[in-house]
N, CA, C and O atoms as a Tinker XYZ file with bonds, in Angstrom:
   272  protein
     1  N      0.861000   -1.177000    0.000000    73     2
     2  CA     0.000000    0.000000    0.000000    64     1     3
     3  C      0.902000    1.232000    0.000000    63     2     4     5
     4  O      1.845000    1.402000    0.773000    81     3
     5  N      0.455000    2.168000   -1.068000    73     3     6
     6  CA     1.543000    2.953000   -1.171000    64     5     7
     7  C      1.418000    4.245000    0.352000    63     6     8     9
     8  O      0.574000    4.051000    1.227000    81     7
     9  N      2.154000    5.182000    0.398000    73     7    10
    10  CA     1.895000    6.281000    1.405000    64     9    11
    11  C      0.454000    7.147000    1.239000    63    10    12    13
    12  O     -0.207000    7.589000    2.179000    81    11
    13  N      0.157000    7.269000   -0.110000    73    11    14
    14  CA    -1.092000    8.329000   -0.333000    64    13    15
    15  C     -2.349000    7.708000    0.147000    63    14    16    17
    16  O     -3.277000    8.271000    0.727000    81    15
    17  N     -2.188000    5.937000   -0.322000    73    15    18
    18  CA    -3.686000    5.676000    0.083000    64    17    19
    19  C     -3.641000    4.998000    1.243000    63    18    20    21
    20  O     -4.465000    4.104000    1.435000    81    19
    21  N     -2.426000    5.387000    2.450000    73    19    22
    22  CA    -2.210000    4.951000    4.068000    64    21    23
    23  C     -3.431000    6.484000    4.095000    63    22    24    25
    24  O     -4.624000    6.670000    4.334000    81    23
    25  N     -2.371000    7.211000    3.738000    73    23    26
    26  CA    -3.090000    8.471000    4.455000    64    25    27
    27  C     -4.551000    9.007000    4.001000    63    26    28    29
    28  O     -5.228000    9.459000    4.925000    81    27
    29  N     -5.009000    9.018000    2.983000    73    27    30
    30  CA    -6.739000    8.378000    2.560000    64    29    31
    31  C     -7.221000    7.413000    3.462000    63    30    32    33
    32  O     -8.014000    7.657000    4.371000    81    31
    33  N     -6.714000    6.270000    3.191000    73    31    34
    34  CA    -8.089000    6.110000    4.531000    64    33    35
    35  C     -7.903000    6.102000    6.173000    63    34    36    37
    36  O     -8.515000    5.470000    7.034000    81    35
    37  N     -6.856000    7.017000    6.269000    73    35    38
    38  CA    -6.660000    7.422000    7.552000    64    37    39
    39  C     -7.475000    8.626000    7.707000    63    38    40    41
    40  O     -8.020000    8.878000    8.782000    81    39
    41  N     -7.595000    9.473000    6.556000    73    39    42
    42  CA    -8.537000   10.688000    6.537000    64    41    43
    43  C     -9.934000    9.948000    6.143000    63    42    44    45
    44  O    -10.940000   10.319000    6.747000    81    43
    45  N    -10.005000    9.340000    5.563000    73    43    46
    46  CA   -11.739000    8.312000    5.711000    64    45    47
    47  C    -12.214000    7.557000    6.906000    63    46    48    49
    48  O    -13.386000    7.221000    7.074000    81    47
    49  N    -11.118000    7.284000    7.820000    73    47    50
    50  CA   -11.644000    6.982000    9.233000    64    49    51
    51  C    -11.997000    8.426000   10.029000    63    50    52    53
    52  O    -12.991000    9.040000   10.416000    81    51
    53  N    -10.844000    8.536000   10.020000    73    51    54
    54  CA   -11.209000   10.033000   10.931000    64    53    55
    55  C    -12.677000   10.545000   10.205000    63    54    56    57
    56  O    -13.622000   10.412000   10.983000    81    55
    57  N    -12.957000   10.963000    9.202000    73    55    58
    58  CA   -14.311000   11.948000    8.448000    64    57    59
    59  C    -15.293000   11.197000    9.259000    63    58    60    61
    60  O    -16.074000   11.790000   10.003000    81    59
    61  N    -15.272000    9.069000    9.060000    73    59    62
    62  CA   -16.541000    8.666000    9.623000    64    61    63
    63  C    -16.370000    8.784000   11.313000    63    62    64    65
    64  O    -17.438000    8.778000   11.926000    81    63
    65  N    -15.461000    8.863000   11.906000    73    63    66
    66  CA   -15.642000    8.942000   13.252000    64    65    67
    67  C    -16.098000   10.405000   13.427000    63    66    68    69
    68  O    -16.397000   10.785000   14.560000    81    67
    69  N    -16.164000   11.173000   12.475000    73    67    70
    70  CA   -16.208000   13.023000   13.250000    64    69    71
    71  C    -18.172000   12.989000   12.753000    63    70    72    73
    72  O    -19.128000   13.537000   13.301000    81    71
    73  N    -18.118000   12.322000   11.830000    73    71    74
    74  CA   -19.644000   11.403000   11.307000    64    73    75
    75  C    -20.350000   11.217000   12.540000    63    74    76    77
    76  O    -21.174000   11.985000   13.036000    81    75
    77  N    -19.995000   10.255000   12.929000    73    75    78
    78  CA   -20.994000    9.314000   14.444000    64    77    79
    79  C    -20.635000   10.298000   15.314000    63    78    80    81
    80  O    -21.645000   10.653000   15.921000    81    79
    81  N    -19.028000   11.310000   15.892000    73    79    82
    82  CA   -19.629000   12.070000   17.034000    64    81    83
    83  C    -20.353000   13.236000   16.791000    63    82    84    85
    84  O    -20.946000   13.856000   17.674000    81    83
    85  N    -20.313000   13.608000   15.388000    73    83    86
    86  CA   -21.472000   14.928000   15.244000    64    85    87
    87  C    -22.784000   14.367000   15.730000    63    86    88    89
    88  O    -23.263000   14.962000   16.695000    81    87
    89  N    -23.540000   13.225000   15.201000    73    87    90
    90  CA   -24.530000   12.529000   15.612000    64    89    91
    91  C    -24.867000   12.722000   16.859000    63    90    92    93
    92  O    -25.740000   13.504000   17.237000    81    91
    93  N    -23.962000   11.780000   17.782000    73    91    94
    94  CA   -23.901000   11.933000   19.007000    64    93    95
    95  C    -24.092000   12.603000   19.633000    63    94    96    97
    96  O    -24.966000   12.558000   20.499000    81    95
    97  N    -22.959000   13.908000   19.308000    73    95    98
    98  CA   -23.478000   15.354000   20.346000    64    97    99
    99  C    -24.804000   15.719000   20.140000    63    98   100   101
   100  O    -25.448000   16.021000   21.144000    81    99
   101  N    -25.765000   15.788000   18.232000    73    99   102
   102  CA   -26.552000   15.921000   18.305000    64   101   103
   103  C    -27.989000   15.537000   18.739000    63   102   104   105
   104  O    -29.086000   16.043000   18.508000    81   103
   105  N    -27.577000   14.435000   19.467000    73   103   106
   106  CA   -28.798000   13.269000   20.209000    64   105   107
   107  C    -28.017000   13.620000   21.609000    63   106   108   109
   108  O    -29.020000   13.329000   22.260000    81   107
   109  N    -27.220000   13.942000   22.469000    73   107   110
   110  CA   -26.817000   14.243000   23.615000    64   109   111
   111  C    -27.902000   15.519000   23.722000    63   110   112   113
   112  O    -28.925000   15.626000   24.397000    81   111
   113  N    -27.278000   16.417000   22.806000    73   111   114
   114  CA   -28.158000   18.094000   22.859000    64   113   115
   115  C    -29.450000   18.091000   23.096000    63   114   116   117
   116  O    -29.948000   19.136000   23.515000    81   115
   117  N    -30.158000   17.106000   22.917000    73   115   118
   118  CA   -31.443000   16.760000   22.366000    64   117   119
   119  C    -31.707000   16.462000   23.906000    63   118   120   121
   120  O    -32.322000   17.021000   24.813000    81   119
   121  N    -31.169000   15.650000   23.804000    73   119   122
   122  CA   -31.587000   14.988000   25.667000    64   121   123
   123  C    -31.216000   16.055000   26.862000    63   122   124   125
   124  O    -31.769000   16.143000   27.957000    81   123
   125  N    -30.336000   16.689000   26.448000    73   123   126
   126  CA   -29.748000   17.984000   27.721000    64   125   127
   127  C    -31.090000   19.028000   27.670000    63   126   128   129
   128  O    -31.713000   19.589000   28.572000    81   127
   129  N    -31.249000   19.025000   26.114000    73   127   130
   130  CA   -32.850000   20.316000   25.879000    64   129   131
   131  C    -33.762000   19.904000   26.888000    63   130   132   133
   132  O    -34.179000   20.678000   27.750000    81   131
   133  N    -34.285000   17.954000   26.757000    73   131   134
   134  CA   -35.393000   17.646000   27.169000    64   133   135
   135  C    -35.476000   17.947000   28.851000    63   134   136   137
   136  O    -36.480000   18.234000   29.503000    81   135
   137  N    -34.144000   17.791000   29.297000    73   135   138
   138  CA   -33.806000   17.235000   31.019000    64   137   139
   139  C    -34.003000   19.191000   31.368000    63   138   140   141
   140  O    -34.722000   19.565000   32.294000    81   139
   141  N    -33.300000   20.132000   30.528000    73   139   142
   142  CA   -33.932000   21.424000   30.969000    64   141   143
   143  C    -35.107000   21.586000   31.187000    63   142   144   145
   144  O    -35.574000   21.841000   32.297000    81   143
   145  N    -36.026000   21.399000   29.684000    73   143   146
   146  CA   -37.372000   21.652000   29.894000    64   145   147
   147  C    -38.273000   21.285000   31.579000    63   146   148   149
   148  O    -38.992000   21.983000   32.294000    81   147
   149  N    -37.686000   19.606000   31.703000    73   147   150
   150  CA   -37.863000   19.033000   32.750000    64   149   151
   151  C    -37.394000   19.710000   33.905000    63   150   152   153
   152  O    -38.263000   19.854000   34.765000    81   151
   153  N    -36.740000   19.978000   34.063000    73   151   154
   154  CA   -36.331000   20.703000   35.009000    64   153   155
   155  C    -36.825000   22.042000   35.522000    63   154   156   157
   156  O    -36.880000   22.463000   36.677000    81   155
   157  N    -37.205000   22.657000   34.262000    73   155   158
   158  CA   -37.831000   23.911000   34.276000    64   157   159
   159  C    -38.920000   23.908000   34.986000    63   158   160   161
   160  O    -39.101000   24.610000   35.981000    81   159
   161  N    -40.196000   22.626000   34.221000    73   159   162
   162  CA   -41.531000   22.853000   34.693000    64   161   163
   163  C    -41.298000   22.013000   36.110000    63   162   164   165
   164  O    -42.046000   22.509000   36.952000    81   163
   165  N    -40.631000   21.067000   36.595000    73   163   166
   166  CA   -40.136000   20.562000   37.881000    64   165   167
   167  C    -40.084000   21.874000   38.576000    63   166   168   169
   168  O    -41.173000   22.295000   38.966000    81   167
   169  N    -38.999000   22.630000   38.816000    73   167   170
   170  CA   -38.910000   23.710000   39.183000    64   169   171
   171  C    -40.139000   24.930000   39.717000    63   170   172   173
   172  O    -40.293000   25.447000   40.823000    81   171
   173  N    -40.879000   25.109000   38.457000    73   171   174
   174  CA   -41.992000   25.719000   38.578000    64   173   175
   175  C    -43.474000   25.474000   39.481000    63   174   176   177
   176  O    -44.350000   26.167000   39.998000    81   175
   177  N    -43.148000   24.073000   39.311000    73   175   178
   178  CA   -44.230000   22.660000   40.025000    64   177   179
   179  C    -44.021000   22.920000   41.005000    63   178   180   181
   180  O    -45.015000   23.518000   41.417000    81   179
   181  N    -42.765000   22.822000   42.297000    73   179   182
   182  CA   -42.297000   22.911000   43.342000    64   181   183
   183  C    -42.382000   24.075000   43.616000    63   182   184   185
   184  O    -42.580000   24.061000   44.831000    81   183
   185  N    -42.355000   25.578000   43.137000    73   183   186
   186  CA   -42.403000   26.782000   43.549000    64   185   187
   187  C    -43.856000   27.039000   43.893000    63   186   188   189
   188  O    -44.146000   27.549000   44.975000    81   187
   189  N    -45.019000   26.610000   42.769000    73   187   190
   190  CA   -46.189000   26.727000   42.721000    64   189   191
   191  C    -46.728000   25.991000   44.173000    63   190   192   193
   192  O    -47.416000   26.664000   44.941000    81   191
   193  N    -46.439000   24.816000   44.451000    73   191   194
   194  CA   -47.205000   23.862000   45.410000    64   193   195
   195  C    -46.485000   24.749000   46.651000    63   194   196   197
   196  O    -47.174000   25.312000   47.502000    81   195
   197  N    -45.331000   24.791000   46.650000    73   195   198
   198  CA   -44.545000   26.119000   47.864000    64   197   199
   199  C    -45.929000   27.071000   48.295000    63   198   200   201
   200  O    -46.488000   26.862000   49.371000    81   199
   201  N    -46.401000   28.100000   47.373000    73   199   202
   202  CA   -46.566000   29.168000   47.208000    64   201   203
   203  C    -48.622000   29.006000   47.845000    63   202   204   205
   204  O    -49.271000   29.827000   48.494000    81   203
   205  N    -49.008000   27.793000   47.358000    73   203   206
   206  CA   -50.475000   27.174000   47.955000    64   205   207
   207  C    -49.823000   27.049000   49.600000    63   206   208   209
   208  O    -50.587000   27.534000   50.435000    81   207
   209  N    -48.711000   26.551000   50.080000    73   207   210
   210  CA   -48.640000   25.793000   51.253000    64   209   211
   211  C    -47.917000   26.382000   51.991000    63   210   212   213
   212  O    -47.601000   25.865000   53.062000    81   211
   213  N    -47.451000   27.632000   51.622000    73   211   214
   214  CA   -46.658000   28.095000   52.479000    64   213   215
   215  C    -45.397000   27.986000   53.063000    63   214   216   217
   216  O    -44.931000   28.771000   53.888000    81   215
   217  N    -44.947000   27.153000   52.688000    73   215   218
   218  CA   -43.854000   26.185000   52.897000    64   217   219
   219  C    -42.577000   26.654000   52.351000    63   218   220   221
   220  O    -42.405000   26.254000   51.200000    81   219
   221  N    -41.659000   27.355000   52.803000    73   219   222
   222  CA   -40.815000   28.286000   51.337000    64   221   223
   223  C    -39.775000   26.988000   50.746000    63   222   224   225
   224  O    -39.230000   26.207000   51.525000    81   223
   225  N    -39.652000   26.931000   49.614000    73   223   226
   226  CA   -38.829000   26.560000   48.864000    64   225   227
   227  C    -37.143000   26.217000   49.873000    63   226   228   229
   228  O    -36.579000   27.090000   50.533000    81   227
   229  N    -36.657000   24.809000   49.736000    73   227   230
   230  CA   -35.277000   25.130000   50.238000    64   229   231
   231  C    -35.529000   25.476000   52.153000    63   230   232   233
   232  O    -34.649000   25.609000   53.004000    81   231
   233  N    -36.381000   25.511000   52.249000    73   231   234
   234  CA   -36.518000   25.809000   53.633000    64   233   235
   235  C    -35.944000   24.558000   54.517000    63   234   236   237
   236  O    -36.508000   23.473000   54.375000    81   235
   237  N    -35.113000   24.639000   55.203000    73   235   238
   238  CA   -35.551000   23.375000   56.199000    64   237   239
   239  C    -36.293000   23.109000   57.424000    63   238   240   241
   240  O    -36.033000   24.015000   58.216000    81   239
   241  N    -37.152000   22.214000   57.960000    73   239   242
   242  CA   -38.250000   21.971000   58.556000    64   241   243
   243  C    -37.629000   21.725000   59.982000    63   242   244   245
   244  O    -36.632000   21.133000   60.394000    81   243
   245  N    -38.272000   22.172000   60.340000    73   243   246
   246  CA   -38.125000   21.951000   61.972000    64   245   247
   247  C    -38.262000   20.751000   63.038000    63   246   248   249
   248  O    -38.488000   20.705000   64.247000    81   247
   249  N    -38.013000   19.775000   61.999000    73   247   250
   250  CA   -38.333000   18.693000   62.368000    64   249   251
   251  C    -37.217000   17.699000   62.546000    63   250   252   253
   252  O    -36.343000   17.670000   61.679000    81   251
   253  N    -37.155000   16.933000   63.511000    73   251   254
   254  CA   -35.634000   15.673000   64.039000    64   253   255
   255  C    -35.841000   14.817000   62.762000    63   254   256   257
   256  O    -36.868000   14.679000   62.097000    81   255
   257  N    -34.700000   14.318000   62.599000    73   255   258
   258  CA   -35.048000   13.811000   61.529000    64   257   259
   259  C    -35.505000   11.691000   62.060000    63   258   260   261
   260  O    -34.910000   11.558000   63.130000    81   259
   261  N    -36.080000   10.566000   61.790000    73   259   262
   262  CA   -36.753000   10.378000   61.831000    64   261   263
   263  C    -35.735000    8.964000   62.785000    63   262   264   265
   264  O    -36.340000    7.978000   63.207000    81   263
   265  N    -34.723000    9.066000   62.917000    73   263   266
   266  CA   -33.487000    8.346000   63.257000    64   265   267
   267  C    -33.241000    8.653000   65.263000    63   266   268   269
   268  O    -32.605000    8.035000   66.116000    81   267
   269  N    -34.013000    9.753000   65.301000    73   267   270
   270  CA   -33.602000   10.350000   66.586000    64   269   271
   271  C    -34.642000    9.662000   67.379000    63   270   272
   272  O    -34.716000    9.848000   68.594000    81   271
C-alpha cells in the first residue's frame, strides 16, 4: 500500500468517526434540551405547590429527623 492511500483512509476513518460524534453530540443536545425543559416545569411545580402551602422553597423543617 503505497503512502497516499495509508493516508486516505486514515482521513476516511477520521471523516466517519467526526460522522458518528457529530450525531452523538446531536442526540446528547437533544436529551440535555429535554432534562432542561424538565427541570424547568419541575422547578416551577415545586415553587407553585410552595406558594399554595406556604412552605418556602429550600426551607428546612423543623423537624428531628426520623433516626432520633
Amino acid at each position: 500500500m503505497s503512502n497516499g492511500e495509508e493516508h486516505g483512509e486514515r482521513l476516511m476513518d477520521l471523516e466517519i468517526k467526526v460522522a458518528y460524534l457529530e450525531k452523538l453530540v446531536a442526540e446528547l443536545d437533544g436529551v440535555v434540551r429535554e432534562q432542561a425543559a424538565l427541570v424547568t416545569r419541575l422547578t416551577a411545580a415545586l415553587e407553585q405547590r410552595a406558594d399554595s402551602t406556604g412552605v418556602e422553597v429550600g426551607a428546612p423543617l423543623d423537624e428531628k429527623p426520623p433516626h432520633y
